[in-house]
C-alpha positions in Angstrom: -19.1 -14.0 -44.6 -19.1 -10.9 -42.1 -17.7 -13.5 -39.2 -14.8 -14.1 -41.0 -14.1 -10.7 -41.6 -14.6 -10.2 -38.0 -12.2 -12.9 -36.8 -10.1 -11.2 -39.5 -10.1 -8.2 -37.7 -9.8 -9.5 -34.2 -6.3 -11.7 -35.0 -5.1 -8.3 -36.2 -6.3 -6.3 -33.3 -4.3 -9.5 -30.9 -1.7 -8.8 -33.3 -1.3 -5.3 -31.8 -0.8 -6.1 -28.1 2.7 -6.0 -26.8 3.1 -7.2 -23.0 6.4 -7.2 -21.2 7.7 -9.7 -19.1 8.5 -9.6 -15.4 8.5 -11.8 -12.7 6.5 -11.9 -9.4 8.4 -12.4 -5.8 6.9 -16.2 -5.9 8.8 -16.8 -9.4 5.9 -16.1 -11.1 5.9 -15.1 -14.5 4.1 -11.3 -14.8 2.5 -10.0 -18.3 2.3 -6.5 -18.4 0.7 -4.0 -21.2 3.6 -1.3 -20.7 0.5 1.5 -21.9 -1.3 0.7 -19.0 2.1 1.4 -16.9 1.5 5.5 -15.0 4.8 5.1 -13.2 7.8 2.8 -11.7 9.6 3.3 -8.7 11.6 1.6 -6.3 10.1 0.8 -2.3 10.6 2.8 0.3 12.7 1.0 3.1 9.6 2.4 5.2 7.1 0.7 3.2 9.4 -2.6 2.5 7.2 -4.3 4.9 3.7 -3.9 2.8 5.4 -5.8 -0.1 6.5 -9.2 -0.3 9.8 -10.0 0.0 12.0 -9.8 -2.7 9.8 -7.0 -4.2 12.7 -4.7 -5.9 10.6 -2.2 -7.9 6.4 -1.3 -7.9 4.6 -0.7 -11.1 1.4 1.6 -11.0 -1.0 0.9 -13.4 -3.9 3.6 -14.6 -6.6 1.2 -13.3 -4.9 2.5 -9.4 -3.5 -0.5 -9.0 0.0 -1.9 -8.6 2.5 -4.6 -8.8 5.2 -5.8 -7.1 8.2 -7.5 -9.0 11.7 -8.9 -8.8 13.2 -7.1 -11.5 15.1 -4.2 -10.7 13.5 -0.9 -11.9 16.2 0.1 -13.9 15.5 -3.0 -16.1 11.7 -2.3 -16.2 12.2 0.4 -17.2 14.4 -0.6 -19.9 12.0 -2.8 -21.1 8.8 -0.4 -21.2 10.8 2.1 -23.3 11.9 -0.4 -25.7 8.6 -1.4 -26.1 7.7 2.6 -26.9 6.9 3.7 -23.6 8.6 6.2 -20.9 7.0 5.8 -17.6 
């Protein structure tokens, strides 16, 4: 009886994740929590060359690291503030 309650608990706790969509510079298709998000900003021109191509805007995450995507940081952001957070 407690393992059902358990898996009770656990649908509700998926239930609670929101990720946000954005897409890699291969086309890939990126899932992010936007509470693990510290910050957003565009590239450099002087660091341009450490991402991939087509690499518009860098996400840092509180683990230290980051990710590269297509999407334009305005839009990101758009997106983590709709899903209640302000990076």
């Amino acid at each position: 009886m407690s393992g059902a309650i358990g898996c009770e608990a656990m649908w509700w706790l998926l239930a609670q994740i929101v990720l946000v969509q954005l897409h890699g510079p291969a086309g890939q298709e990126i899932f992010v929590n936007p509470k693990e998000v510290t910050s957003v900003r565009q590239p450099q021109a002087i660091a341009e060359r450490h991402f991939a191509p087509g690499v518009r805007c860098i996400l840092f995450m509180v683990n230290g690291n980051f990710i590269g995507v297509t999407d334009l940081c305005d839009d990101v952001r758009k997106l983590l503030t709709y899903r209640g957070v302000t990076p």
